[in-house]
C-alpha positions as CSV (number, residue, x, y, z in Angstrom):
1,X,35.5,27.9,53.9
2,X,38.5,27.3,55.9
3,X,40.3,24.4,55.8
4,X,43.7,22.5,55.1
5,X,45.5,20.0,52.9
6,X,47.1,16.9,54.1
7,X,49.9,15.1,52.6
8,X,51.4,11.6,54.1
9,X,53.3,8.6,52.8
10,X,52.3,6.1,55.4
11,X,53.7,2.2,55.9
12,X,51.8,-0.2,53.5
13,X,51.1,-2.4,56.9
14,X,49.6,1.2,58.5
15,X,47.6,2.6,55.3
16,X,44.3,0.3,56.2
17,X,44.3,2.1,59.5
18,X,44.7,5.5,58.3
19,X,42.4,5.1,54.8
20,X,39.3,4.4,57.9
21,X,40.4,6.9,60.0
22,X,40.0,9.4,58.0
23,X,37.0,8.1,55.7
24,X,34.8,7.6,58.6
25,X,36.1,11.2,59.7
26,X,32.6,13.8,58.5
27,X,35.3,16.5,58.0
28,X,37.8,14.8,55.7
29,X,37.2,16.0,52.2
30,X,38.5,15.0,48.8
31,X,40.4,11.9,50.4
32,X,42.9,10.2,47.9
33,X,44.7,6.9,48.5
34,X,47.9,5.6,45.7
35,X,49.3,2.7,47.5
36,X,52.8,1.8,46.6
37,X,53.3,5.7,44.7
38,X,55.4,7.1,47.2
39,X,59.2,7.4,47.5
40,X,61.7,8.8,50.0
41,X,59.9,7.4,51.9
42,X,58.4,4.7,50.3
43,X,54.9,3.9,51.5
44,X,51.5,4.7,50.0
45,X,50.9,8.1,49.2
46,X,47.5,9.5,51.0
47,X,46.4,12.8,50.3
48,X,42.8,14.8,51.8
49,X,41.7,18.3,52.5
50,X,40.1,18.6,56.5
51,X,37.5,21.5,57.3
52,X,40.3,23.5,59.7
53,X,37.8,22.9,63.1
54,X,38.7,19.5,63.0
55,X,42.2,19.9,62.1
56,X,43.4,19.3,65.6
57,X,41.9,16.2,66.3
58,X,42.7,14.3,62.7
59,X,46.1,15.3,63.3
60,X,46.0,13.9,66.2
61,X,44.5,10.8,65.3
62,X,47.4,10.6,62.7
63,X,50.7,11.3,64.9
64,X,49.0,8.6,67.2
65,X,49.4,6.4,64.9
66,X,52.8,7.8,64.0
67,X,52.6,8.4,60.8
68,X,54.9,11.5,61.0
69,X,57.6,9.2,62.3
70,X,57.6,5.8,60.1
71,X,56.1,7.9,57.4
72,X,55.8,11.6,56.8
73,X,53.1,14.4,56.9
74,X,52.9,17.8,55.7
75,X,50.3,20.4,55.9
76,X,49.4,23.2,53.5
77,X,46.9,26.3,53.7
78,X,44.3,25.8,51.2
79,X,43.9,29.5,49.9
80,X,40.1,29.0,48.1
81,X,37.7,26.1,47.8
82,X,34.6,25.4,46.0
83,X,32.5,23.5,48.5
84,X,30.3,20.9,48.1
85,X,27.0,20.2,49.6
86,X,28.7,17.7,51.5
87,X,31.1,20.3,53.0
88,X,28.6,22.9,53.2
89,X,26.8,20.7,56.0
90,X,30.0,19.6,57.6
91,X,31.1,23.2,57.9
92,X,28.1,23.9,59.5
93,X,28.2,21.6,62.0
94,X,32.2,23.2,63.0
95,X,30.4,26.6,63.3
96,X,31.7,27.3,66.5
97,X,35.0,26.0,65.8
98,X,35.9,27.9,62.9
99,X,38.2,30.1,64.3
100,X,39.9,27.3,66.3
101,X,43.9,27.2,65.4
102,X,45.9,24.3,64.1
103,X,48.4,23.8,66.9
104,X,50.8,22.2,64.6
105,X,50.7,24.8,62.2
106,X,51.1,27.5,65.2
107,X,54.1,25.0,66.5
108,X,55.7,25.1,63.6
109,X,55.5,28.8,63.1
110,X,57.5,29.3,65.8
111,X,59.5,27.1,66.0
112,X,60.7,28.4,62.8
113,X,61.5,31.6,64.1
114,X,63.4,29.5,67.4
115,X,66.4,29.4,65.0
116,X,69.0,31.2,65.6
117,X,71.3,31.1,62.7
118,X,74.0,34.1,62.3
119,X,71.4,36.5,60.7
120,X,69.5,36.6,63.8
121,X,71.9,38.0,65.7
122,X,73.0,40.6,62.8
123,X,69.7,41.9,62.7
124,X,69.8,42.1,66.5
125,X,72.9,44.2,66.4
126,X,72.1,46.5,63.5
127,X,68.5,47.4,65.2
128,X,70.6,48.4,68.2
129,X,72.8,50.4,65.8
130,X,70.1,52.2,64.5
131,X,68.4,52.8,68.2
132,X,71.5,53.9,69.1
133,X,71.5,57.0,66.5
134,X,67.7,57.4,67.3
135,X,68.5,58.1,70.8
136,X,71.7,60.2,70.1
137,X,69.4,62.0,67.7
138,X,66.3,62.2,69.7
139,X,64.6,60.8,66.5
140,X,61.5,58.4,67.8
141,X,61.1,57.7,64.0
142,X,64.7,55.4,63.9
143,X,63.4,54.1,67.2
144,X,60.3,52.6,65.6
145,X,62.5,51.6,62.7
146,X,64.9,49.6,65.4
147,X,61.6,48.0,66.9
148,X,60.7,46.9,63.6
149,X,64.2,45.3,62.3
150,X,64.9,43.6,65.8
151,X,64.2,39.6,65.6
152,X,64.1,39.1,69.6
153,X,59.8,38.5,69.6
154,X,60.8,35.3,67.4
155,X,63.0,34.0,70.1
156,X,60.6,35.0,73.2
157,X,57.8,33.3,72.0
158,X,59.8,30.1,71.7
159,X,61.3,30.4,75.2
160,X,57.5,30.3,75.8
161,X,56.0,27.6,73.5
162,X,59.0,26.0,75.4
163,X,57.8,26.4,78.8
164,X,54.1,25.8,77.7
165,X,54.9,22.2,75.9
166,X,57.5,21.9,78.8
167,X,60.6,21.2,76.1
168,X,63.9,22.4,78.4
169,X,65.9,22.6,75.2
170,X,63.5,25.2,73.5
171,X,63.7,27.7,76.5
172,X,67.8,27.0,77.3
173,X,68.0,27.8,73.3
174,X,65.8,30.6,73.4
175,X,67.3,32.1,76.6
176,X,71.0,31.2,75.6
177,X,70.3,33.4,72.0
178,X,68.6,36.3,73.9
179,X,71.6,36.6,75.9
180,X,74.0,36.2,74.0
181,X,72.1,38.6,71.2
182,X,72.0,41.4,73.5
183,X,75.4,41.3,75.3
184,X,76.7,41.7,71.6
185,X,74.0,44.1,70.9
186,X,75.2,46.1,73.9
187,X,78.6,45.4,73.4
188,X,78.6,46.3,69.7
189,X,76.5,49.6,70.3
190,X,78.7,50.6,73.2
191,X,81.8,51.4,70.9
192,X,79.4,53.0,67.9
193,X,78.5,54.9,71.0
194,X,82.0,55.8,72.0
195,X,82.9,57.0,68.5
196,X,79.8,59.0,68.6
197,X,81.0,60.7,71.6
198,X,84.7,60.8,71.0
199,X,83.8,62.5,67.2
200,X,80.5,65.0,68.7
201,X,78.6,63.1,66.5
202,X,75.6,63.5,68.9
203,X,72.5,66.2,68.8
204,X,73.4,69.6,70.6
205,X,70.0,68.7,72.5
206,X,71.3,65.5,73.5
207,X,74.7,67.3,74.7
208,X,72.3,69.5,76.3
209,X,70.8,67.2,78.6
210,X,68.0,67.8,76.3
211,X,67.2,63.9,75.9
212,X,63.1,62.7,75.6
213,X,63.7,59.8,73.8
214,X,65.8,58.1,76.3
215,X,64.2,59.2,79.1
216,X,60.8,57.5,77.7
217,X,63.1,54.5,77.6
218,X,65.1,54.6,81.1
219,X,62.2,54.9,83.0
220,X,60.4,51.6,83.4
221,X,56.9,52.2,85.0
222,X,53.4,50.7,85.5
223,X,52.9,51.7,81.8
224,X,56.1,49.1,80.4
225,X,54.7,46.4,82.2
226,X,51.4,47.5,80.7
227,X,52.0,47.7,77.6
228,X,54.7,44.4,77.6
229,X,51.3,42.9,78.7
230,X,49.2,43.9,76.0
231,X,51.7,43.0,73.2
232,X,52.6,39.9,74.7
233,X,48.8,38.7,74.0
234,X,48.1,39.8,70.6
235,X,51.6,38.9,69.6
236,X,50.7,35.2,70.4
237,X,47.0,35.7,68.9
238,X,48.4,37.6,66.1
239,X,50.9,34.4,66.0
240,X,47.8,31.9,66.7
241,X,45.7,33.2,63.6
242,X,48.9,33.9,61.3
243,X,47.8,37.9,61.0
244,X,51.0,39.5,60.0
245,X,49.9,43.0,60.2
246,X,49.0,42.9,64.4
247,X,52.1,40.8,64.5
248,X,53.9,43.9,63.0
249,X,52.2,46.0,65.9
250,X,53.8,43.9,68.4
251,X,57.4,44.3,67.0
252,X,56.7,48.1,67.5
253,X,55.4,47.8,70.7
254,X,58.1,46.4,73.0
255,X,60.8,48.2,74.5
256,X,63.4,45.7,74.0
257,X,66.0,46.9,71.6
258,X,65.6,50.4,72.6
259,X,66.5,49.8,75.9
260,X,69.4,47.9,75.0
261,X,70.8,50.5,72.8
262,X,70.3,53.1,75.6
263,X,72.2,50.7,78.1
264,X,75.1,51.2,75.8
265,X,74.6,54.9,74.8
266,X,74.0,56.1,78.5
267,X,77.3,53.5,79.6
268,X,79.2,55.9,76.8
269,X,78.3,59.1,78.3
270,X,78.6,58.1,81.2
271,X,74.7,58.3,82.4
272,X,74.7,55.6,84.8
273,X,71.2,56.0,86.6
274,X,69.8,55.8,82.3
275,X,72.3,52.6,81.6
276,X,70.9,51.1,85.4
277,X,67.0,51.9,84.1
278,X,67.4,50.8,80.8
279,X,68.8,47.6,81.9
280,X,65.4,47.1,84.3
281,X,63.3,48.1,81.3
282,X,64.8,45.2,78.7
283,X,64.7,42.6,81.8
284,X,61.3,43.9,82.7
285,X,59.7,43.3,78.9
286,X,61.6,40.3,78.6
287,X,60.3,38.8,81.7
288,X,56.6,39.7,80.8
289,X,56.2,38.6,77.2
290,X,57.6,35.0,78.0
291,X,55.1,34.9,80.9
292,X,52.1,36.2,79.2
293,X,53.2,34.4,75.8
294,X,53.0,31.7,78.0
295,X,49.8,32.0,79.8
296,X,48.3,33.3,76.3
297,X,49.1,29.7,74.5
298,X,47.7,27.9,77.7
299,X,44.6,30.3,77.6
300,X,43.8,29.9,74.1
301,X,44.4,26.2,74.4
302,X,41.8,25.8,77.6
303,X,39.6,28.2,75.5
304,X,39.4,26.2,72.3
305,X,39.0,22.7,74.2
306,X,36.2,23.7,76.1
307,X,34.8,25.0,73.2
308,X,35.1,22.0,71.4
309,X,34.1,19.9,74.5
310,X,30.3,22.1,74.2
311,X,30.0,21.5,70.4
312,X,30.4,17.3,71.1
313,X,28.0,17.6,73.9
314,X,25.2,19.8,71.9
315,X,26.1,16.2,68.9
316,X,25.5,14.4,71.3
């Protein structure tokens, strides 16, 4: 049985509203009131688990009455419960929202990876490091290990939870870190790519004109957009339902830092019809997962409340 813990330290002259809010709620378990226990902030400390189909709307109920701002409230996972009887007929009811997400939860995830602290822009650079040698190598294997170590999907999928919730300051964050993560990316590789060339570090192949894995990558097609499609919707369902392995799919999926290395290793050896097409191919899958990250949360949004909409009527 899914469902989640809440913790809050609401206002003494708020806690009679919140105690009936959520005892009259059918889907509020194990509900615990200690007025006068809490500190930083003081309040009264109220604590209950809430079958996760109703999650949405008791959280709801609760930030309307701002208890996350005069109080606080925190939400955990319950891993494994023992239900009840009570909760057995409860969760029945929620049948058809069972696989409903918590939007706060899925808010918070990414926001959480909307922060852009120094290590996200290391990473950024080192996966275009090691795309770099992939492509100077013709080794799809450090390509795939590039995709994997690159942070950007964190930061696209904020630029879009920013344009979905309509917060300017998420998307000029999001957009401002993706552009300045890849010039430096680019910038950065450019010179490894120089000393690759200046020392004949590079593949005979590759000297040879002999170059597969860059060509897959300078040659943005029906079958980028495709693909930057496809990702960009499981990524945010993968996001949505917190499955890490699909998620990890995702990461491998999108030709973002490999087209930024090859903008810098193509600049380097002077390929400038590669450097021009790898530049269209990381604008190109940039474009499209922020649109279809975007469309996805509005999708599954529209999905889930008319799903919930059916289930009141059918009470009803």
């Amino acid at each position: 049985m899914d469902m989640i813990h809440v913790r809050a330290v609401s206002p003494p002259d708020l806690t009679d509203q919140v105690e009936e809010l959520l005892s009259e709620d059918p889907y509020v378990l194990n509900l615990i009131v200690h007025r006068g226990a809490a500190r930083k902030p003081d309040g009264d400390a109220v604590a209950c688990d809430v079958l996760t189909g109703a999650a949405n709307e008791v959280l709801h109920s609760l930030r309307g009455l701002r208890i996350d701002v005069l109080g606080s409230l925190v939400i955990e996972p319950v891993d494994m419960a023992f239900p009840g009887r009570t909760s057995q007929r409860a969760a029945r009811r929620l049948e058809p929202l069972a696989g409903v997400p918590v939007w706060e939860q899925v808010e918070a995830r990414i926001r959480s990876e909307g922060k852009y602290a120094p290590s996200f822009y290391l990473y950024l650079v080192i996966a275009g490091l090691i795309g770099s040698v992939g492509i100077v190598t013709n080794s799809q294997i450090l390509i795939v290990a590039a995709m994997v170590v690159g942070p950007e999907y964190g930061a696209i999928v904020a630029v879009a939870l920013g344009l979905d919730s309509g917060d300017r300051g998420m998307v000029r964050r999001g957009l401002s870190a993706l552009c300045a993560g890849f010039l430096l990316t680019i910038l950065v590789t450019f010179l490894f790519s120089l000393l690759i060339r200046g020392f004949g570090f590079q593949s005979e192949a590759f000297d040879a004109g002999l170059r597969p894995v860059s060509n897959l990558i300078n040659t943005p097609n029906f079958f980028s957009v495709a693909v930057a499609t496809l990702a960009g919707i499981v990524g945010i369902v993968s996001l949505t339902e917190a499955r890490t392995s699909a998620l990890l799919g995702v990461f491998i999926s999108v030709t973002t830092i490999p087209a930024a290395a090859d903008i810098s290793v193509s600049t380097a050896f002077a390929s400038w019809p590669e450097a021009g097409g790898s530049l269209v191919q990381l604008l190109v899958n940039i474009a499209v997962l922020v649109v279809v990250g975007t469309a996805a949360l509005r999708g599954q949004r529209a999905i889930w409340r008319r799903v919930g909409r059916a289930r009141s009527a059918r009470e009803a």
